[in-house]
N, C-alpha and C positions, 0 to 999 in steps of 0.2 A: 384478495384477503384484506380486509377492514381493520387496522391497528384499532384497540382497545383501550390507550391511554396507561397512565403508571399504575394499576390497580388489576389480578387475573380476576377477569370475567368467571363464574362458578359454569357458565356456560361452555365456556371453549375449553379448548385441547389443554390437558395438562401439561405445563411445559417441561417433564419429565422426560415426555415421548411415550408415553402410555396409552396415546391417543383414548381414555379415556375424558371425560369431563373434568375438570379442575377442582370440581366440586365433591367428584366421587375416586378421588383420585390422594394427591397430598393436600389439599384444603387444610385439613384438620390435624395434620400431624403436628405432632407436637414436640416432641424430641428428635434430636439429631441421630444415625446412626455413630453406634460407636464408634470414638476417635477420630468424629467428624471436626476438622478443621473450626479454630476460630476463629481464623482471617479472616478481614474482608471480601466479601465476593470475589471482589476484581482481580485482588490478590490471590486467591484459590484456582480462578480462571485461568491465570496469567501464569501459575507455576504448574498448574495441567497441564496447559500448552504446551510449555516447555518438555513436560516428559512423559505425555501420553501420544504425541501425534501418530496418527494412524500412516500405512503405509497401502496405497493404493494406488493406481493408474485411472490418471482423467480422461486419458483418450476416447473418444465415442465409439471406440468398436473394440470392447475390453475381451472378445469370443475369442483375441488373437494374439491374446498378449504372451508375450514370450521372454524369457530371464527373469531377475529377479528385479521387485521394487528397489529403485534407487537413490541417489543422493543426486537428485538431477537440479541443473543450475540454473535460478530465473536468469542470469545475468551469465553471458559464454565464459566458464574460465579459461580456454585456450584461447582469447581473443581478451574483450573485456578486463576480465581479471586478471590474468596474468601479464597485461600491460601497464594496469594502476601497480602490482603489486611489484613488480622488478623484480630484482635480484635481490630483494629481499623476504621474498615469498610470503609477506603476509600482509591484509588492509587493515583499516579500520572501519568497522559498524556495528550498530545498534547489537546487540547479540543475544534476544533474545531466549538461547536456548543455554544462559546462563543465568545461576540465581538472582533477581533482582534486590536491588538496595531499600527496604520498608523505612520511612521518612516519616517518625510521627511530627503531627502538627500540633498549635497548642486546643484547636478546638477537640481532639481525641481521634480524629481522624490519622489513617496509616495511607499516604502515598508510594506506590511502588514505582521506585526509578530504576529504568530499563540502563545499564550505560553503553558508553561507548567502549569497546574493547579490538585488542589483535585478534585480529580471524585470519588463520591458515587460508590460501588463497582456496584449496582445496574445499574448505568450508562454506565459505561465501557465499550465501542467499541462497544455499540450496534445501529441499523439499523432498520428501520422499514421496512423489507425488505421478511417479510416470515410471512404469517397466524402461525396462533395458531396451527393448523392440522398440517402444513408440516413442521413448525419448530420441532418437537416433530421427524418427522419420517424421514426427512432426517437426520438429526445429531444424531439419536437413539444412533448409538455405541459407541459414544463416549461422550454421555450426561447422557442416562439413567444410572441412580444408580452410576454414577461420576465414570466411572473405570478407573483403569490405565491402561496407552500405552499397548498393547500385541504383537503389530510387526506385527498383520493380517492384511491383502491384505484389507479387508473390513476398520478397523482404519485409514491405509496410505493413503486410496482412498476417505473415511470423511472429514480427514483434510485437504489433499486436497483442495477440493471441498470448503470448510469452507472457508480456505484463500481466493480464488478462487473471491467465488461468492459475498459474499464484497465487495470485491474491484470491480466487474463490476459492483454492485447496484450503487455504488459511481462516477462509468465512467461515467456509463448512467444516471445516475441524473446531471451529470457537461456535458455534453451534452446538454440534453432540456436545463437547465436553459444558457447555451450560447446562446442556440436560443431563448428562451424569450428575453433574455439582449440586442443582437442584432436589434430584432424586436422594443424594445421600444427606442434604440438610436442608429440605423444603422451607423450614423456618426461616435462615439467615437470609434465604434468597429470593424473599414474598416483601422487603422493603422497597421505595420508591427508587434506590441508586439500583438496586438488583433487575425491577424491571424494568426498569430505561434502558439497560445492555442488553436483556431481551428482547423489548421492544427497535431495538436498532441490530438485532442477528436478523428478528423476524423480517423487517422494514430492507435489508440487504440480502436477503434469501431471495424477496421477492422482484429487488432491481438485477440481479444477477440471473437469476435464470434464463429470461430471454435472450440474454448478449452469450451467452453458455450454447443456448441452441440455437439461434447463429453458428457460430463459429465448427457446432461440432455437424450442421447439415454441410458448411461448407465443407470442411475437409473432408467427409466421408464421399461428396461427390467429387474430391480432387481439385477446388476452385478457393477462387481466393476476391470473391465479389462482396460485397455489401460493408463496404467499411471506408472513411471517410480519413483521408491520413494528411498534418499538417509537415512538413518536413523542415527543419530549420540547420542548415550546415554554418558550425563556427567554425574561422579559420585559424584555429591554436587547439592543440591539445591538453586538453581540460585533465583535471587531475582527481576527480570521482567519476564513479557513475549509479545512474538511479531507475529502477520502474517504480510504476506505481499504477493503480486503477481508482483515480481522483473526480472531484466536482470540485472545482478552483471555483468560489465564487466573485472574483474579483477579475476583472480585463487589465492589461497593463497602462489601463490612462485610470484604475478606482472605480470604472464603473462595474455594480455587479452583473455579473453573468448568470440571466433565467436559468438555469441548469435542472430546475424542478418543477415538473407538468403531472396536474391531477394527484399531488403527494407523494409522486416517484423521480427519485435524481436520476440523472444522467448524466453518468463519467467519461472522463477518456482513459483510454491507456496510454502511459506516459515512458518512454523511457528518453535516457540520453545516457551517452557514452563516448568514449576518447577512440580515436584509431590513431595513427602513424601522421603526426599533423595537423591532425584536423580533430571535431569531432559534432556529432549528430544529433539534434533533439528531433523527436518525434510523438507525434499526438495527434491521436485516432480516434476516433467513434463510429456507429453505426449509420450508416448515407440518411437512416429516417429521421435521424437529430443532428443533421447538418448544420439545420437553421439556426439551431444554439450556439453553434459555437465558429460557423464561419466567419462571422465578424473577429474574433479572438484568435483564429488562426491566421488571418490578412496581417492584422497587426505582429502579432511575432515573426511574420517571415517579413513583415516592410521596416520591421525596427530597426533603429542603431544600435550595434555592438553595445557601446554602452548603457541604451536602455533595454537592451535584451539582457545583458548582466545584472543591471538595476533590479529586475523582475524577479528570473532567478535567485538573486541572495532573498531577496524578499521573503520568497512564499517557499522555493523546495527547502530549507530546512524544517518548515512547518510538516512537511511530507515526508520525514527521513528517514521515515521506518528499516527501510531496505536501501541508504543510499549507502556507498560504498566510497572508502576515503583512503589514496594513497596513501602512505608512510611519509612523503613530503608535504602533504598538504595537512595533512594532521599536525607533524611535529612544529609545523613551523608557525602556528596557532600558541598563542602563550594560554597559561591555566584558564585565565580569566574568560577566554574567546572560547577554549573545550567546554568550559563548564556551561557556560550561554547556549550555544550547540546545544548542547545535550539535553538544557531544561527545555529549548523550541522539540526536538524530537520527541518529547515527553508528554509533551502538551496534548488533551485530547478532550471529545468534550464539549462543556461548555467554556473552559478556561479556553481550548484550541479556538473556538470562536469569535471571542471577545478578541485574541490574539488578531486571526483573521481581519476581524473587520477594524483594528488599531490599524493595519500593515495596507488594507485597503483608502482608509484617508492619506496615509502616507505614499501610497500610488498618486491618490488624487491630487495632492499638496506638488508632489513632481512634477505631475503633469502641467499644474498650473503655473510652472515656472518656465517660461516662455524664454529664458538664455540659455535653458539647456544644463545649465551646472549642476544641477542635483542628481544629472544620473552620472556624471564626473566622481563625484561624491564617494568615497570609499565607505561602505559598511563595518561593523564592528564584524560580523560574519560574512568574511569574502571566500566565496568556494571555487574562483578566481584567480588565482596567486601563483 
């Protein structure tokens, strides 16, 4: 598939989902349907999200599903969750599937901020994205009887997968709902900010798909090959936890990481989480883009504690979609530190980039301080504490 630039081609698919032409299709409309929304796209997109997600099973052999769709957890809550959350039973994150805060600006522009909020532990990062049956038996190893990490081929290739297939329920549902949104006000969503978010569902339909079959020829054959996993154990019990399905374009010395061949990125799945002690980063890819990012993996497992901390503050709040924050490591954040958090989660874009690449000199600026003291250096956001 050939991306098109910020302008629909009269030639291609209408991005309705009409699969007619664009041109025989909404081209010409010219009115909204009634009491179509006057929000901003992203706006319209963003509280879709919120209350239209569909409920479906990603598993690859759907002929077998069995119960009903569930409220299934990227992140284990009898393990994971239920150990950041204590005796308190609730975290803190991003919560999406609450109304966002609309932020006019003085150009007339409306930015929607996502905040930070208590989520019932029961809530937390879950999806209605997988039956009762296949939530149980694809995430066995790492669910049943809540074990800890063991470094087997089968756990690195779970989690995985876990990060993984989340975040594509989440593509693919901001997908359709782009094409409903389009279909009922063709108009509002034919400008240059409207197709840029199409042209980045399109551009991530098309990096997603093959890492999707992967992963679903593997488990239908029962294996757990073809995947590339970096494993980094701390030895303290960290007080969030996060996945993600990323292109970090920075190494922990500033240098950028090639992560995009022939106009297609490639991510890893990321998670890291706390156990009894200790706790786990992990970061995986496909064995055929090793080459990307073995150098980047060497360094995270040769690093020092505290430039592997240094890294972390760095870049995963830029990633926090889905990161998840004890009740002590939240409250013990004064206003000023919540509110910072919250505007790096926010970030996306071309703002998240400019971001990026500030945090990327300031790798490199580290790196080149040869006593070592800058990763010493407490951050304003230490997820550390």
């Amino acid at each position: 598939m050939e991306l098109l630039g910020w302008k629909i081609k009269d030639t291609e698919p209408c991005p309705c989902g009409s699969n007619k032409a664009y041109k025989e299709c909404c081209k010409n409309a010219t009115e909204a349907a009634p009491n179509a929304s006057k929000k901003p796209p992203e706006v319209q997109v963003m509280e879709k999200m919120r209350a239209s997600m569909e409920k479906c099973c990603l598993y690859p052999d759907q002929t077998s599903c069995k119960g009903k769709i569930k409220e299934a957890h990227a992140l284990q809550n009898n393990k994971i969750i239920s150990l950041l959350a204590g005796s308190e039973h609730h975290v803190y994150m991003l919560n999406a599937k609450k109304k966002p805060i609309l932020v006019p600006l003085e150009n007339g522009e409306v930015i929607p901020i996502v905040e930070v909020s208590r989520t019932s532990a029961n809530d937390a990062t879950t999806e209605t994205c997988f039956c009762d049956l296949h939530d149980n038996i694809a995430f066995a190893a790492i669910e049943k009887g809540a074990p800890d990490f063991d470094d087997s081929e089968e756990m690195k290739f779970v989690y995985a997968y876990k990060a993984f297939i989340f975040e594509y329920y989440k593509q693919t549902m901001s997908m359709k709902i782009f094409r409903q949104c389009f279909k009922t006000n063709p108009k509002a969503f034919q400008s240059k900010e409207s197709v840029a978010i199409y042209r980045m569902l399109q551009l991530k339909e098309k990096e997603f798909e093959p890492i999707k079959k992967h992963f679903d020829s593997e488990i239908l054959a029962g294996a757990h090959n073809g995947i590339f996993t970096c494993v980094v154990k701390i030895a303290e019990q960290i007080k969030f936890a996060d996945y993600a399905f990323i292109a970090l374009s920075y190494d922990m010395n500033g240098n950028r990481i090639r992560h995009t061949k022939k106009g297609v990125m490639h991510r890893i799945a990321l998670t890291i989480f706390p156990e009894q002690g200790k706790s786990w980063l992990l970061m995986s890819c496909l064995e055929g883009e090793k080459k990307i990012y073995e150098k980047f993996f060497k360094q995270m497992q040769e690093a020092t504690v505290q430039k592997l901390k240094f890294y972390l503050n760095m870049m995963l709040p830029l990633f926090s979609e889905n990161m998840v924050l004890s009740p002590d490591l939240w409250k013990s954040w004064t206003e000023d530190i919540q509110g910072a958090y919250t505007y790096y989660a926010n970030l996306n874009g071309s703002d998240g980039k400019r971001m990026e690449m500030c945090l990327g000199f300031a790798l490199k600026n580290a790196n080149r301080d040869k006593s070592g003291s800058t990763y010493n250096t407490l951050p304003k956001i230490n997820l550390f504490l």
